[in-house]
N, C-alpha and C positions, 0 to 999 in steps of 0.2 A: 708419313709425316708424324711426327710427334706429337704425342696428348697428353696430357696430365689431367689429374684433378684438382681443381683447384675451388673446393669449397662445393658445400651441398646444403640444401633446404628442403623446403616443404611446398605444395602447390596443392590447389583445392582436388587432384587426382592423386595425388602419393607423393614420395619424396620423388627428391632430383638432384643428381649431380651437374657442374656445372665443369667443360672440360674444354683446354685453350688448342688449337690445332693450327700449327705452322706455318700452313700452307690448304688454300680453298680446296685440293686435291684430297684431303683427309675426308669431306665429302664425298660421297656418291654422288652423280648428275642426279640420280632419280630421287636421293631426298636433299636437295638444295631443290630439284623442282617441287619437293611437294610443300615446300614454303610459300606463303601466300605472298602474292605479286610478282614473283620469281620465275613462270613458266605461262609461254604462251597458250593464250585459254582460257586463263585463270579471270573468270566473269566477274566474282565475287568481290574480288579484291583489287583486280588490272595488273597488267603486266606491266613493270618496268623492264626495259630490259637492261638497263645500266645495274641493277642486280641480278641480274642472270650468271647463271654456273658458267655461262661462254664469255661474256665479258670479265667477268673477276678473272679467270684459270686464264684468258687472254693473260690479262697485264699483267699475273704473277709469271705464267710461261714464257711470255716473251723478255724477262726480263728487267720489266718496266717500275714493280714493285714487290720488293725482295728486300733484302735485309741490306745487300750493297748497297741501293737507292737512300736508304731510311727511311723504309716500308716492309718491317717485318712482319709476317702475318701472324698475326694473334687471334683465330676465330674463335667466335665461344659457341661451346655447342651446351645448349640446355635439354640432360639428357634424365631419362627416367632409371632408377636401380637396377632394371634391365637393359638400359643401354638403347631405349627407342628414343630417337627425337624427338624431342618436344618444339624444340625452336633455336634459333640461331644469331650472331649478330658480326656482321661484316667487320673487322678490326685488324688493325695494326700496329706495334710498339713503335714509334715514331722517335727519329735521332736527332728531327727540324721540326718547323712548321711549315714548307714548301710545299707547294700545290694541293691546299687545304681550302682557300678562297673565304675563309672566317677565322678571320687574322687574332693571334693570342701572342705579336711579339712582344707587343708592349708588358703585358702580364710577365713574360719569362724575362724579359731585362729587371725590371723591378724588384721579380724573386732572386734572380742570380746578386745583383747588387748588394739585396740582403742575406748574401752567404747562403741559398739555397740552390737545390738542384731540380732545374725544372723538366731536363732531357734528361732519357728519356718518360716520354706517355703515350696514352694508348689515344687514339685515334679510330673512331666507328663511323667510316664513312665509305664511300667510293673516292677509289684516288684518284687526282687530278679531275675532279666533276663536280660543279657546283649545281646539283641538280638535285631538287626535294626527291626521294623517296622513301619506302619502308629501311627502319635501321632495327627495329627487334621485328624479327623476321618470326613468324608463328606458325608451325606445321599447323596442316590444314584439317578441323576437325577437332580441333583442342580447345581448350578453354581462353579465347585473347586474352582475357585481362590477368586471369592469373600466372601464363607464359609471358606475358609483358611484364607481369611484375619480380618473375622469377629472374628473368634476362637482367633486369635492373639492380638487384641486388645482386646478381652474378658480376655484373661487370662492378660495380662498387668493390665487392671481396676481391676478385683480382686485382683490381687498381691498387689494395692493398695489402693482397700478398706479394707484389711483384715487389713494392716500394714505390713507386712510381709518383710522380707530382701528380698527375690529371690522367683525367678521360672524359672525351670531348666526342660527345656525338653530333652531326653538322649534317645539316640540312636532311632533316628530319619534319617525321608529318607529325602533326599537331597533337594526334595521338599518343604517338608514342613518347613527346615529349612529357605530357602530362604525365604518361606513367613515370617516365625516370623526375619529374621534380616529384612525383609523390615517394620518392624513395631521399630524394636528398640531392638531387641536382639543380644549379640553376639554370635561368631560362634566358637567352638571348636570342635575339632578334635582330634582324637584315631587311635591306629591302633588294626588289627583281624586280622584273619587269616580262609581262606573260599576257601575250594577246589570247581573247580569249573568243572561240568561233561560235555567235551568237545565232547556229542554223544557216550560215551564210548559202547559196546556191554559187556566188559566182563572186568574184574581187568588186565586182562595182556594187553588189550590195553591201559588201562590208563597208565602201564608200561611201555609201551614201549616207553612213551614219558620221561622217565626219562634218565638220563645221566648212564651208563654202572653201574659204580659203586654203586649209590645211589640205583637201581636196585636189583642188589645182595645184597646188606644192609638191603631192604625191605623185602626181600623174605625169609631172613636170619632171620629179626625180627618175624614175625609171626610164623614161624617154632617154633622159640624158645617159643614165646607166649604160642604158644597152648602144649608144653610139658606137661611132667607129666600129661596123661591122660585130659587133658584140652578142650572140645567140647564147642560150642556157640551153641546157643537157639534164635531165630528173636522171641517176644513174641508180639500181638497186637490184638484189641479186643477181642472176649471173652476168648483169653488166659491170661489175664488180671485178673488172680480170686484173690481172698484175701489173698491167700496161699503166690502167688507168689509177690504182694503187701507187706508182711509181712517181705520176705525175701529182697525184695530190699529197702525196709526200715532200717531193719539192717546198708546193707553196707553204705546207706545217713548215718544214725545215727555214726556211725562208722568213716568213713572219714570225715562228716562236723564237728565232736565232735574236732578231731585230728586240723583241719585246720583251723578252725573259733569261736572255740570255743562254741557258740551255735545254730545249723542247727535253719533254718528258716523256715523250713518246716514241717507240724505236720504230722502224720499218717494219720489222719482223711483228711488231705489235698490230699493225692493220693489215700484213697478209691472214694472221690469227683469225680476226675477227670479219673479216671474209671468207672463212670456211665456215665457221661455226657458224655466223647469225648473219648471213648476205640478206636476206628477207625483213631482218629488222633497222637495216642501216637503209641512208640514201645520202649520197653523195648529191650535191647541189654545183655543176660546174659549168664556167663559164669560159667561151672558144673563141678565138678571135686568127685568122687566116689558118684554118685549119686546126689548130694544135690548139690545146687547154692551156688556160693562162690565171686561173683563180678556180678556187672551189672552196665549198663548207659540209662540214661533213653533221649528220642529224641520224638519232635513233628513232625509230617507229616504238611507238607505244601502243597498249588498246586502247588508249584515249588520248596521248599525247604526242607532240613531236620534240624530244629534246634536240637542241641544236650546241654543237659543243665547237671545233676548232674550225678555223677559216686562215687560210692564205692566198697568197698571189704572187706571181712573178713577173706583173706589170703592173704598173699606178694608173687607174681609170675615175673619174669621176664618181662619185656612187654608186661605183660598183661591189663595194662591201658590203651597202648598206639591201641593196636588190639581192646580191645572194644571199646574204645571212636574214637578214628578216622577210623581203617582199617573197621571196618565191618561198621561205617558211612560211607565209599566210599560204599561199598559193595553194601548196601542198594541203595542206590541213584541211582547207574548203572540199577541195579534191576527195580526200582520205576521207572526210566526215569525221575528223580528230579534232577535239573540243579545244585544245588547249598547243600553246606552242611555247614554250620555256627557252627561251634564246641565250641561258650563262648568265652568268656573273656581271654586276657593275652594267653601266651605260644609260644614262637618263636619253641620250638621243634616239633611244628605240620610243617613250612615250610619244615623239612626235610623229612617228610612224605606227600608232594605233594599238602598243602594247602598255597595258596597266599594269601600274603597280601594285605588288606584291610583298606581303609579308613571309619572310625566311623564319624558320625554327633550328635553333639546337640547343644542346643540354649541356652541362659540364659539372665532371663534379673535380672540386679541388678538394686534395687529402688537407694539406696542411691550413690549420686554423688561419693564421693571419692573413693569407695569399686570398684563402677563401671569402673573409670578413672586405676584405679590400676589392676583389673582383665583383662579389653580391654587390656593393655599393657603388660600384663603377656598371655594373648590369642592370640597377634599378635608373638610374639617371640617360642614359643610353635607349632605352626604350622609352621611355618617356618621347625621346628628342625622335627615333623612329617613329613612333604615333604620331606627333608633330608633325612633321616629311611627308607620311602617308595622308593625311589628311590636307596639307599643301597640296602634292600633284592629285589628289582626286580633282580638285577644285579647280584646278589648268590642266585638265585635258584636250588632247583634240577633237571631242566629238561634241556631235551638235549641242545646244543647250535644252533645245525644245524637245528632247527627247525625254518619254515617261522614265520614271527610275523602276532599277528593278526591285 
C-alpha cells in the first residue's frame, strides 16, 4: 500500500510524523489491534468491533469500499521519527456523500453554486454504519490527549495538503470530538435512539418499567409478529454457514434494492466477515414453513449490540419491528450488554423502549466562507437538537412514577 508523509509535529513524547496509507492492509492486524477499542479484550476502552482490522480489511477486500465505490482509503497513521505508532484514524477521500447517514448535501450544492469544489473530501468514519465509535484511534499506553491532538492536526494538514473542501468525522464519541473542535473543527449534532439495559434479568422486567398502556401494546405487537406460524433463530458463529449467508443476502438484496436503490454491500462482503469475526456477528432470523423469510444482522460489542441492515422476502405484520428491536432487547438482557444501538433515523423505535440519543461529529471546512456559513447553520441546528431531545425525553414510554436517575 502506499504511504507518504504528509506533515509532522510535536507531542508531549517527541516528534511525529503523520503518514496517509491506501488501504487498511498497510496495517499489521497486530497494531490496528493494539489500538484501543479495536480488539477483543480490550476492558479499558471496549471493543467495537465495527472498527476492527476484520471489518474494515472486510469491506475494503470485498470490494465494498475502494476507490471504484468513492471510498478511497486514506488512513492516517500518527507515527513517531522511528516509525512506531502512535495512533490512527479510519478515513477515506470520498467522490459523494452516499452511505455516510450525516448528510452535508446541502453544504456541497451551496459551495458548488458558488463556483466551488467540494468533491472530493476526506471522510473518517466507518462506511456504510451509523454507529458512534472511536474515530482517533490511540495505541495503547501512550499519552490520549496528546495522540488525540496530534491525530487532529494531522488530519487538518492533510485536508490541506491534498486541497480538498472538508473532512468530516461522523459519529464520533464525545471525546474525541472535543479534541478535533479544540483544534478547529465544528461540532454537529444528530439524534438516535438506544435502549438502554437497566440490569434487566428477563423482557418482563424491562416491562415493567413501561406505562400500563404502552405495555399491553408491546405485548400485543409481538404476539401479532410472530403469527402465521412465525419462530426466530439467534444465529452466531459457526451457525454462520453460507447457506444461511445466502439467504440473508436475499433479504439486504431485496430491501436495500427497494430503499436505496443500490445496496452497498456485496455477497462476498458477508462470506468475509464470517470468517474473520463469526463470534462477534449475530444474525436475528425469522422462518416461516420451514425456510427463512426475514433477518437483521447485529455486531456483538463488550458492551454493546450494534444492529445494522434488516430485510425480508415476505410482508408480515410487525415483523421488522420484533426482529430489529424486540429480540435486540432480547439479546442484550441475555448477553448482559448494557446498550443496543439499532441505526440511523426512526422515532418509532422510542415507542418500543429505545431513548433518545445525542450523535457527535466534527468538520473542518478549509475555505473561509463555506466555513463562516456551515458554523452558522451548525450553531442553529443544535440548538433545535436540544429542543427534540428534550421534547421526546418528556413523551416517553416509561412509567411516570419512576425515580429519576
Amino acid at each position: 500500500m502506499d504511504q507518504g508523509d504528509e506533515g509532522d509535529g510535536q507531542t508531549a513524547n517527541g516528534a511525529y510524523a503523520i503518514r496517509v496509507a491506501s488501504g487498511i492492509g498497510a496495517f499489521t492486524c497486530a497494531e490496528w489491534d493494539g489500538l484501543g477499542g479495536t480488539a477483543r479484550g480490550d476492558i479499558e476502552n471496549g471493543y467495537n468491533p465495527l472498527v476492527s482490522f476484520a471489518f474494515l480489511s472486510a469491506l475494503e477486500d470485498s470490494g465494498c469500499a475502494v476507490r471504484r465505490t468513492g471510498w478511497q482509503g486514506h488512513h492516517l497513521r500518527l507515527e513517531t521519527a522511528q516509525g512506531k505508532l502512535l495512533g490512527a484514524i479510519p478515513c477515506y477521500l470520498k467522490s459523494h456523500s452516499q452511505g455516510e447517514y450525516v448528510f452535508d448535501h446541502g453544504w456541497s450544492d451551496a459551495f458548488e453554486r458558488a463556483g466551488g469544489r467540494y468533491y472530493p473530501k476526506l471522510q473518517c468514519a466507518v462506511p456504510f454504519t451509523p454507529v458512534t465509535g472511536p474515530r482517533l484511534l490511540v495505541n495503547k499506553g501512550e499519552d490520549s490527549r496528546a495522540v488525540k491532538a496530534g491525530l487532529a492536526a494531522g488530519l487538518k494538514a492533510v485536508t490541506e495538503k491534498l486541497g480538498v473542501s472538508s473532512a468530516h468525522v461522523t459519529f464520533a464519541q464525545l471525546r474525541d470530538v472535543e479534541a478535533l473542535e479544540a483544534a478547529g473543527f465544528l461540532h454537529r449534532t444528530d439524534q438516535q435512539f438506544h435502549f438502554f439495559n437497566e440490569g434487566y434479568s428477563t423482557y418482563d422486567d424491562f416491562l415493567a418499567i413501561l406505562a400500563s398502556r404502552k405495555r399491553k401494546a408491546m405485548k400485543k405487537e409481538r404476539r401479532e409478529a410472530l403469527a402465521h406460524g412465525i419462530s426466530i433463530d439467534w444465529l452466531t458463529g459457526k451457525d454462520l454457514t453460507e447457506r444461511v449467508w445466502d439467504d440473508f443476502f436475499a433479504f439486504y438484496m431485496d430491501t436495500g434494492s427497494r430503499k436505496w436503490g443500490r445496496p452497498y454491500l456485496s455477497r462476498e462482503f458477508f462470506s468475509m466477515i464470517g470468517e474473520r469475526m463469526a463470534d462477534d456477528i449475530l444474525l436475528v432470523m425469522a422462518k416461516r414453513n420451514g425456510r427463512y423469510i426475514a433477518g437483521a444482522i447485529n455486531f456483538i460489542g463488550s458492551d454493546a449490540l450494534y444492529g445494522r441492515n434488516w430485510g425480508c422476502i415476505e410482508d408480515h405484520p410487525f415483523l421488522h419491528f420484533e426482529v430489529c428491536y424486540h429480540q435486540a432487547i432480547d439479546f442484550a438482557i441475555y448477553r448482559k450488554l448494557k446498550v443496543v444501538e439499532a441505526g440511523a433515523q426512526g422515532e418509532h423505535k422510542r415507542a418500543r423502549g429505545y431513548r433518545p440519543v445525542t450523535m457527535h461529529s466534527a468538520h473542518y471546512i478549509a475555505h473561509p466562507g463555506l466555513r463562516n456559513a456551515v458554523a452558522d447553520y451548525l450553531r442553529r441546528e443544535r440548538r433545535e437538537v436540544e429542543r427534540m431531545a428534550g421534547y421526546l425525553q418528556e413523551h416517553t414510554p416509561f412509567r411516570k412514577d419512576l425515580p429519576d436517575d
